[in-house]
N, C-alpha and C positions, 0 to 999 in steps of 0.2 A: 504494500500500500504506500501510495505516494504522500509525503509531506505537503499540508496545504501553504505552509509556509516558508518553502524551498524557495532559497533565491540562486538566478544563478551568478554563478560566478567568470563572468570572462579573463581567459588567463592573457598575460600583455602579448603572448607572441601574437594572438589571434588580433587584438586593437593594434598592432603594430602594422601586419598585414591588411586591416581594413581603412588604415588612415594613409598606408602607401598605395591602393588603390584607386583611392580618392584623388590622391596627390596625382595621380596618372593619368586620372577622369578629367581634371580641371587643368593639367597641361594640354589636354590632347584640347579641350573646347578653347585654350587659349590659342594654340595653332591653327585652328580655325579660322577663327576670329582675324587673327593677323594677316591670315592667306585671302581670305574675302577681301580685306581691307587693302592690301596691294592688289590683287584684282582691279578692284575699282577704284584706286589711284592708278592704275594703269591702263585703264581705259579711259578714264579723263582727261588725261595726258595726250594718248592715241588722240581723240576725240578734238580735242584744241589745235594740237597740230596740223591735222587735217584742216579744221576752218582754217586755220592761219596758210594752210596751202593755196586752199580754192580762193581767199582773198587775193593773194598776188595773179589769179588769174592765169592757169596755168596752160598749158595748152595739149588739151584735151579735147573729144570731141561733146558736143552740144549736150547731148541725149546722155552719155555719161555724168559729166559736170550735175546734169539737172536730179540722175538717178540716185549719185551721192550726195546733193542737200536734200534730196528728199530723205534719204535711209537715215541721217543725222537728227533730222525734224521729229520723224516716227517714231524714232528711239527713245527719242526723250519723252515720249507720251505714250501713257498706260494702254496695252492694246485690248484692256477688258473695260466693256463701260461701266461708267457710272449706275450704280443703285440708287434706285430713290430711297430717300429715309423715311423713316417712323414719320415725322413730322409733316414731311410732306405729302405720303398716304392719309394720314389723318386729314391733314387738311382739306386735298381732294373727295375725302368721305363726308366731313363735314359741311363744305360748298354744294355737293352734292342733294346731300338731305335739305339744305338749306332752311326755310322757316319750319320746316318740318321737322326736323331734329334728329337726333340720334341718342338711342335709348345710351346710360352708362353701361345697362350690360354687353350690349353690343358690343360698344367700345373698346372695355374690355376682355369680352371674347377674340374678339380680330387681334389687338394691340397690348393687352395686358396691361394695360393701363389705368389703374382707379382714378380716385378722386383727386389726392395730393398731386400727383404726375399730370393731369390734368388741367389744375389749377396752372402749372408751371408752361402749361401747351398751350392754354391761350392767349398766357402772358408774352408769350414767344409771338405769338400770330398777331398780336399788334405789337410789338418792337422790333419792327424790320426796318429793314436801313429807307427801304424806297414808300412811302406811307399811302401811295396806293396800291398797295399789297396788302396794305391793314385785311385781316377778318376780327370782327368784332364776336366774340363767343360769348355764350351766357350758359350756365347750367341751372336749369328749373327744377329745384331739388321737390316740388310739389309731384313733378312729371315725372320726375328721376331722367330729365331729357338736355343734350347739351343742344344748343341750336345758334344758330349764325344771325344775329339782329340786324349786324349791316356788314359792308365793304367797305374797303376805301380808304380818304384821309381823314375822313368827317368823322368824329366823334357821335354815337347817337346819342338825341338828349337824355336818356332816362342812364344810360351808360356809369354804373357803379364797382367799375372795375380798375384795373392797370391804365396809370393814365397816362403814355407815352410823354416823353419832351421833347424840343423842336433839336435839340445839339444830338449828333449820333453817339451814345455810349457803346464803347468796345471796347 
């Protein structure tokens, strides 16, 4: 029968072996690390030298010339597009339902979104840089419904929310 209060005992050669293991794990992701890193210091190097070629204007023919700024152009730009966000599905659902609303459970079931997170999404949907992009949101805790009162720059009158200001905070 085993002792319930058996502790064990690790003897050092075995912590010795587990801390040089370690010691081998975190050289080897340091090599990594370092080998990416001149990678890509050496393809930013490549990369500049080349522009600094095609500016002197080299003499090349036309269709080439054109094929390597484009391959330079591309590179530098992500070849997966862009995801729309949370924020801006919601939004699209909320303009959508527009005076009609959107229940919170709906919301979130789609979004996972409650009431706090929400509070913080409408506050977002009127502080945007360009203020006719405002949506004005209200949630009718009577309906359990969130619904869009207006657009726009205009403030609506009865409006007891976020009350943007005219200077861009960032």
């Amino acid at each position: 029968m085993a002792k319930k209060n058996a502790k064990v005992v690790i003897d050092e050669a075995d912590e010795k072996e587990a801390s040089a293991e370690v010691q081998e794990v975190e050289a080897a992701k340091a090599a990594a690390v370092a080998k990416r890193k001149a990678t890509n210091e050496a393809k930013k190097e490549a990369k500049q030298k080349l522009i600094a070629w095609l500016k002197e204007d080299p003499k090349i023919e036309d269709d080439i010339h054109t094929a390597i700024v484009l391959l330079i152009k591309t590179a530098a730009k992500s070849s997966k597009p862009r995801a729309e966000s949370i924020n801006e599905q919601l939004k699209a659902v909320l303009v959508e339902a527009g005076k009609d609303g959107v229940s919170e459970m709906a919301i979130f079931k789609q979004f996972k979104i409650g009431q706090p997170e929400m509070s913080i999404k409408t506050r977002l949907f009127v502080k945007v840089k360009d203020p006719a992009e405002r949506i004005w949101v209200r949630f009718f805790e009577d309906e359990e419904l969130y619904k869009v009162i207006a657009t726009g720059a205009d403030m609506p009158e009865d409006w007891d929310g976020y009350i943007p200001t005219t200077e861009v905070s960032l």
